[in-house]
C-alpha positions in Angstrom: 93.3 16.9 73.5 93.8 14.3 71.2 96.6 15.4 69.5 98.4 16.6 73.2 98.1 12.8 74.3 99.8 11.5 70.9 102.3 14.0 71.0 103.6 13.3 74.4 103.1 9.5 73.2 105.3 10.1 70.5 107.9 12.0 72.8 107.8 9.3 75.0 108.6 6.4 72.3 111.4 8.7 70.6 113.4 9.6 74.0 112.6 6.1 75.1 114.3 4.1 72.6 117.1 6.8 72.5 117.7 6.4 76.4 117.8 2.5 75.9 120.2 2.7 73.0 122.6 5.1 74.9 122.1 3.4 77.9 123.1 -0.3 76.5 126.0 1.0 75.2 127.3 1.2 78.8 125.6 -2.1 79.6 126.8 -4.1 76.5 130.3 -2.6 77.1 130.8 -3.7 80.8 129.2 -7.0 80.3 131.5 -7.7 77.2 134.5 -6.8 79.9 133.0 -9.0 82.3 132.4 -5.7 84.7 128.8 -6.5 87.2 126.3 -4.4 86.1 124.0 -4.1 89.3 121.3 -2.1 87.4 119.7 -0.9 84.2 117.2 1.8 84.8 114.7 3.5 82.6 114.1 6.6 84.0 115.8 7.9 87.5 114.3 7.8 91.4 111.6 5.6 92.6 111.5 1.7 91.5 108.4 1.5 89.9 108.8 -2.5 88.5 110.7 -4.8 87.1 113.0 -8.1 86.9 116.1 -9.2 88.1 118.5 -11.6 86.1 121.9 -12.7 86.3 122.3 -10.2 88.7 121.2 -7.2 86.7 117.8 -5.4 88.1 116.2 -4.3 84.8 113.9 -1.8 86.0 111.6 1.2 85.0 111.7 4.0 87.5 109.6 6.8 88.5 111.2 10.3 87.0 111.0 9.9 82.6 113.8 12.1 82.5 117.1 10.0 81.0 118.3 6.4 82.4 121.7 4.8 84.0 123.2 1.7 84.4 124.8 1.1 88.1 127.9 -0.9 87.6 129.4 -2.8 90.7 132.3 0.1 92.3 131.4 3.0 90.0 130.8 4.9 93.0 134.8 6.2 94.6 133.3 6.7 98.2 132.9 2.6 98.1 135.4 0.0 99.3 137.1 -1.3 96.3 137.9 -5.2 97.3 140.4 -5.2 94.0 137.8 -7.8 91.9 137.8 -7.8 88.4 134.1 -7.3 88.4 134.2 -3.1 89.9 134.1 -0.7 87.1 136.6 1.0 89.3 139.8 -1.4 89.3 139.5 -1.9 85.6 142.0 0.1 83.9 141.8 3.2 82.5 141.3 2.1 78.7 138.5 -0.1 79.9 136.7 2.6 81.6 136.7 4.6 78.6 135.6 2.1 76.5 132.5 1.7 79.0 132.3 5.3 79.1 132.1 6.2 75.3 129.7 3.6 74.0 127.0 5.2 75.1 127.6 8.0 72.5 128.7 5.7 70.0 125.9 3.6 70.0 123.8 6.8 70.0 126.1 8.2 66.7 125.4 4.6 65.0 121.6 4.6 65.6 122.0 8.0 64.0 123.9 6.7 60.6 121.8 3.4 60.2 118.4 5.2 60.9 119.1 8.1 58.6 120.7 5.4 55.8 117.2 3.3 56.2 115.1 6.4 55.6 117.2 7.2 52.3 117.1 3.7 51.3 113.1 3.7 51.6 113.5 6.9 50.3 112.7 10.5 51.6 110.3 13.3 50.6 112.4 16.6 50.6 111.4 20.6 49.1 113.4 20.5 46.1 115.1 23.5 46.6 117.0 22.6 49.2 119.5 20.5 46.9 119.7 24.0 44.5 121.8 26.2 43.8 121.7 29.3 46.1 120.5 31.7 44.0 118.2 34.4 44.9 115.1 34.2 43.5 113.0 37.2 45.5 113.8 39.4 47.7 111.3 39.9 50.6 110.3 44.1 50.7 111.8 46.0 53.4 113.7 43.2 54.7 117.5 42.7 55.5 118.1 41.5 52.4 116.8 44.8 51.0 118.7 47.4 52.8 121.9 45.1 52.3 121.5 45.6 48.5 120.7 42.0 47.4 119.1 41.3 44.8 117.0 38.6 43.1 119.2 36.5 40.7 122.6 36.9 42.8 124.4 33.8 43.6 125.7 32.9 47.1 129.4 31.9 47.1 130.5 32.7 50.9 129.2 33.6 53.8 132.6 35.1 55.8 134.6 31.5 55.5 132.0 29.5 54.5 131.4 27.8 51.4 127.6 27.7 50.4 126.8 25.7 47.6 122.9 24.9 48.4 120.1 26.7 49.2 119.7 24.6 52.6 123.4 25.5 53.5 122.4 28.9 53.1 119.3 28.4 55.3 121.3 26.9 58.4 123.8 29.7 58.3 120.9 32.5 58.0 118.5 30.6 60.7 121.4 30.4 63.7 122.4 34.1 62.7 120.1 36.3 64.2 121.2 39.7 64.6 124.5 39.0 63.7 126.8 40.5 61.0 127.3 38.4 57.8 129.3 39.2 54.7 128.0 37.4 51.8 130.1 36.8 48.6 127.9 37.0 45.9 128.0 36.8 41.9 125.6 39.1 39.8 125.9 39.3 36.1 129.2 37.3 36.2 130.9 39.6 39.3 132.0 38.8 42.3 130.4 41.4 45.0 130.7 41.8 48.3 127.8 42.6 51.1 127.2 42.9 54.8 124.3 41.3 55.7 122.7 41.3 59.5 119.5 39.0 59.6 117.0 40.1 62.0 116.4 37.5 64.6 112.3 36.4 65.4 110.8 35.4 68.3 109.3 33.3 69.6 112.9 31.3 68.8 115.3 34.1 68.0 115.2 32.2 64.7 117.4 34.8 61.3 115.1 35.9 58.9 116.9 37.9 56.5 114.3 38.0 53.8 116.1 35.8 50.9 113.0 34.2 48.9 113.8 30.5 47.1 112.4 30.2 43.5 108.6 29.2 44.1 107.2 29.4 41.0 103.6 32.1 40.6 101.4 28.3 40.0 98.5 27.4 41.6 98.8 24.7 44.2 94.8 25.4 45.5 92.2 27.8 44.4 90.1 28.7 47.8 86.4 27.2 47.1 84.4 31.0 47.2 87.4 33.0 46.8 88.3 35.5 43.9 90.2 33.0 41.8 88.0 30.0 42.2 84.9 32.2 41.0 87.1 33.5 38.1 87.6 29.8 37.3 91.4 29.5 38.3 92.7 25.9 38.8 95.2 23.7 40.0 98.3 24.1 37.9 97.3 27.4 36.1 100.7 29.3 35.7 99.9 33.1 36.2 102.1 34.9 33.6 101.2 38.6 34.3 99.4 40.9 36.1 97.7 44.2 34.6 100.7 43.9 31.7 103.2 43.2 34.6 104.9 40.1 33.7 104.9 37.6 36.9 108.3 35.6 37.5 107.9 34.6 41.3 104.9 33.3 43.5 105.8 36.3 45.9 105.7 39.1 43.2 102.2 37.6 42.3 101.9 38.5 46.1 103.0 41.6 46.2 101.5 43.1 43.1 97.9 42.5 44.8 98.9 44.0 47.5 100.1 47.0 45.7 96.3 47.1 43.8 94.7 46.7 46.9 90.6 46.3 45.7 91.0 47.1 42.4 90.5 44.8 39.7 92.9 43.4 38.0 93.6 41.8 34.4 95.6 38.1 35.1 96.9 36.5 32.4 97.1 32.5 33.3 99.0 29.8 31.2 96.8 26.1 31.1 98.8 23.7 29.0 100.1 25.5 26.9 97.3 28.2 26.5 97.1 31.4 27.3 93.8 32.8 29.3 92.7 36.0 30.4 90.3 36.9 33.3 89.5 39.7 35.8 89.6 39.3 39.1 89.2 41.5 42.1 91.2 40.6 45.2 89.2 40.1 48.6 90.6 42.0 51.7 90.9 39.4 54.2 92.2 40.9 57.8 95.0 43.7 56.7 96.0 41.8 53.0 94.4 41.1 50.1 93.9 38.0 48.7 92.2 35.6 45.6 92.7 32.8 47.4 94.9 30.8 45.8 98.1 28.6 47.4 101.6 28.6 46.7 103.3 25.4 45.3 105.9 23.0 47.3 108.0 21.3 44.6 109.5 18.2 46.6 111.9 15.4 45.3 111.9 11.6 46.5 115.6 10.8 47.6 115.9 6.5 47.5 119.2 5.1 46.8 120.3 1.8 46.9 121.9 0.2 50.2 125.5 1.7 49.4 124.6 4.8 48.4 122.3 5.4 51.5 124.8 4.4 54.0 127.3 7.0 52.3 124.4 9.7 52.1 123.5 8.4 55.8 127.6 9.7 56.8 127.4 12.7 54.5 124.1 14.3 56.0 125.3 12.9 59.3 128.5 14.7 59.1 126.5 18.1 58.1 124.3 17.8 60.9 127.6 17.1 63.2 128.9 20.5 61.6 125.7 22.0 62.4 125.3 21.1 65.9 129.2 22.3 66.9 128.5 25.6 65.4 125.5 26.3 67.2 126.9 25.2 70.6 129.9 27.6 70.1 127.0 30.3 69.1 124.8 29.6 72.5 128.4 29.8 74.1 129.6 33.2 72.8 126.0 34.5 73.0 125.9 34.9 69.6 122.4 32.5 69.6 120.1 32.6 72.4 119.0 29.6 74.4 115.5 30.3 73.0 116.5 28.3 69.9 116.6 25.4 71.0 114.0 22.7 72.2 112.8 21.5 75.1 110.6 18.6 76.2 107.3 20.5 74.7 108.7 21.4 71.7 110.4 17.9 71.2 107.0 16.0 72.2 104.9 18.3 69.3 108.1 17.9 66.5 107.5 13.9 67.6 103.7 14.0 67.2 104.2 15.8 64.1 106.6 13.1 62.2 104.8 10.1 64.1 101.6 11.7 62.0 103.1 12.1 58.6 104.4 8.8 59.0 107.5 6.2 60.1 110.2 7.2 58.1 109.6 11.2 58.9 109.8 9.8 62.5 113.1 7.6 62.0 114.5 10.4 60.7 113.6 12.6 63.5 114.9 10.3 66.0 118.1 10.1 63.9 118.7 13.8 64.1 117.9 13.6 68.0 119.9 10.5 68.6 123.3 12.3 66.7 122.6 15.7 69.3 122.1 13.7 72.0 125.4 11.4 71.6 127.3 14.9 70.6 126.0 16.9 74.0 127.0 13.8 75.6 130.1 14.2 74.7 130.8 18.1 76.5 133.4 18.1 79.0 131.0 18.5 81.5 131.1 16.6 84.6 127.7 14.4 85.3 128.1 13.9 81.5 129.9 11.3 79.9 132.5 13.9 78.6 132.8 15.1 81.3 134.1 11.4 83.0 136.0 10.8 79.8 137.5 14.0 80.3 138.4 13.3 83.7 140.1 10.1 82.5 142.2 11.9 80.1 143.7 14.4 82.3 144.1 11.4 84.6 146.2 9.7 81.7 148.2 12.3 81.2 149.3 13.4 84.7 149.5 9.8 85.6 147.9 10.1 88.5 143.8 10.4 89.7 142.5 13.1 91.0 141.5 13.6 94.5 137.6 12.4 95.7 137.6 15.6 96.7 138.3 17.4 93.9 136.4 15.0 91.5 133.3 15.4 94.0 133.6 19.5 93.2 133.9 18.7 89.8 130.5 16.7 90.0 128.9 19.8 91.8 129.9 22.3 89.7 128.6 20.0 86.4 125.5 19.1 88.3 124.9 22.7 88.9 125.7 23.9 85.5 123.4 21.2 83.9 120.7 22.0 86.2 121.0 25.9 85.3 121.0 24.9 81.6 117.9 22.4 81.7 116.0 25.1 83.7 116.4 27.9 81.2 115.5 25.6 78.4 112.3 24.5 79.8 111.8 28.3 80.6 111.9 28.9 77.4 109.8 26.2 75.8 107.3 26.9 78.1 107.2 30.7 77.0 107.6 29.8 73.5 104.6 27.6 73.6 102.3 29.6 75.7 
């Protein structure tokens, strides 16, 4: 229960300052144009309390679900009296201007919270920054039957440069059941394979069974398990298996599986010296096991104030890459909808960082904050992309549009964002049952 109540705390502090910083972007805008803001609401429906000054009722309203600023003739069905206060008989540059800083202010939190969490620096897997090379392949996987193989390199996957092992991991994750080819080099070739990762519930996440170097060393030895009764410790480098030598944490793995009960002859490595003991592997459920834990290798990235800001734009950039690719995947159908995240899946990923600490959280409200003023940005009427878009064609034909046409435009959005938000929650609730 505890940890329900500070997750949806968590959730609630993440959105909130995310709404406030999208939300006085429009605010700051119009009152830097002198436009009347009438209100700035947290939240949609129902007053709940609040203050009014200069005009402006700041308030905090009953629904939790986003926030809007009212601006004095935003609305086309009112009477315009021509004042340079209505939103409405500014000019067009003006509006946009209103229009977009919600998304920029969102795109700016993003760079400056991601360049403070390099600057205090951030704890990342190591691999991640690697090269791409295989370093296990998982049996009877994708990975298998596509004839890769451990110590290939990744070049390409079909256009795509991959130079890192996380670049690899975005491509494989948003690919599920669909058709890759890799360009890989083994033994100083270039080769080519077709690769289709297999796609796992509950989030229709690609698996395709490529294993990052994890290196067969004891993080934990299990107090009463096989391996702590043997003596095993933290660190111990286990260097072979009943004279098979031992390269990768998951070969360790799968060798023991292969034994089953029997007992085996380990050969550890403790600094510097070699050890020998025999140990007989527990059956624990269906697998068998000695009980011991696989390492994380992780890095500390901390730069200095420069070189955070321009690792801040780099990542930031990435992550803009990212997110266009999977939109265009959840619009071909080539991801399902069951990838993404709704509201309980955002309020346990915010309990989670607000409990390993600030800066996991900054930088979870940084990678939020750049979606958000991205999805913003859709052409979608009710959005803010979808008004900017409105403006544009309005620009170009030199002309507005009918209320009539731009009030079926606002239906058909409404609808189309309603439909959306609906599956999603579906989903997250089915995901998390």
């Amino acid at each position: 229960m505890t940890t329900i109540l500070g997750n949806i705390l968590s959730a609630v502090i993440v959105l909130g300052i995310l709404i406030i910083v999208h939300e006085f972007g429009h605010f700051a805008a119009a009152k830097a144009l002198r436009i009347e803001v009438e209100v700035f609401s947290i939240g949609f429906g129902p007053r709940l309390f609040g203050l009014r000054r200069k005009g402006t009722d700041y308030r905090l309203s009953a629904l939790p679900f986003g926030g809007y600023v009212k601006m004095l003739g935003e609305n086309p069905y009112e009477p315009l009296k021509g004042r340079k206060e209505e939103f409405l008989s500014r000019s067009k540059g003006e509006r946009f201007i209103v229009l977009i800083m919600g998304v920029a202010l969102n795109i700016l939190l993003a760079i400056f919270l991601m360049a403070v969490v390099f600057l205090v620096g951030v704890e990342t897997p190591a691999y991640l920054e690697q090269k791409p090379i295989i370093a296990w392949v998982a049996p009877e996987s994708p990975a298998v039957k596509s004839d890769i193989r451990p110590g290939d390199l990744v070049l390409r996957i079909n256009s795509r440069k991959i130079s890192t092992w996380e670049e690899l991991l975005m491509v494989i994750n948003t690919s599920g059941n669909q058709n890759l080819l890799l360009s890989l080099e083994r033994n100083g070739q270039i080769i080519t394979r077709s690769l289709t990762p297999q796609s796992v519930p509950p989030r229709d996440i690609g698996y395709a069974g490529l294993i990052e170097p994890i290196p067969p060393r004891i993080h934990q030895a299990e107090k009463g398990f096989p391996a702590d009764l043997a003596g095993l410790k933290e660190g111990d480098m286990i260097v072979e298996i009943d004279g098979q030598p031992v390269s990768h944490f998951y070969e360790l793995y799968t060798i023991i599986q292969e034994k089953g009960g029997q007992e085996l002859a380990f050969v550890i490595s403790r600094q510097g010296e070699l050890l020998r003991k025999r140990i007989i592997p527990r059956k624990d459920g269906d697998v068998y096991r000695i009980g011991i834990t696989a390492p994380s290798e992780t890095i500390i990235k901390r730069y200095g104030p420069f070189n955070a800001l321009r690792e801040s734009l780099v990542r930031n950039y990435k992550m803009t890459f990212l997110v266009f690719e999977v939109l265009k995947k959840l619009i071909t159908r080539d991801l399902s909808l069951r990838a993404t995240s709704g509201p309980i899946e955002i309020a346990r990923f915010s309990g989670a960082a607000a409990r390993r600490g600030l800066i996991p959280l900054l930088q979870l409200i940084a990678i939020i904050s750049l979606q958000l003023g991205i999805i913003n940005l859709l052409p979608i009427p009710v959005l803010d992309g979808g008004h900017l878009f409105t403006l544009l064609i309005e620009g170009v034909i030199r002309k507005d549009l009918s209320l009539k046409l731009k009030e079926r435009l606002m239906q058909v959005g409404f609808a189309i964002l309603i439909a959306i938000m609906g599956m999603v929650i579906y989903y997250d609730i089915v995901k998390n049952l």
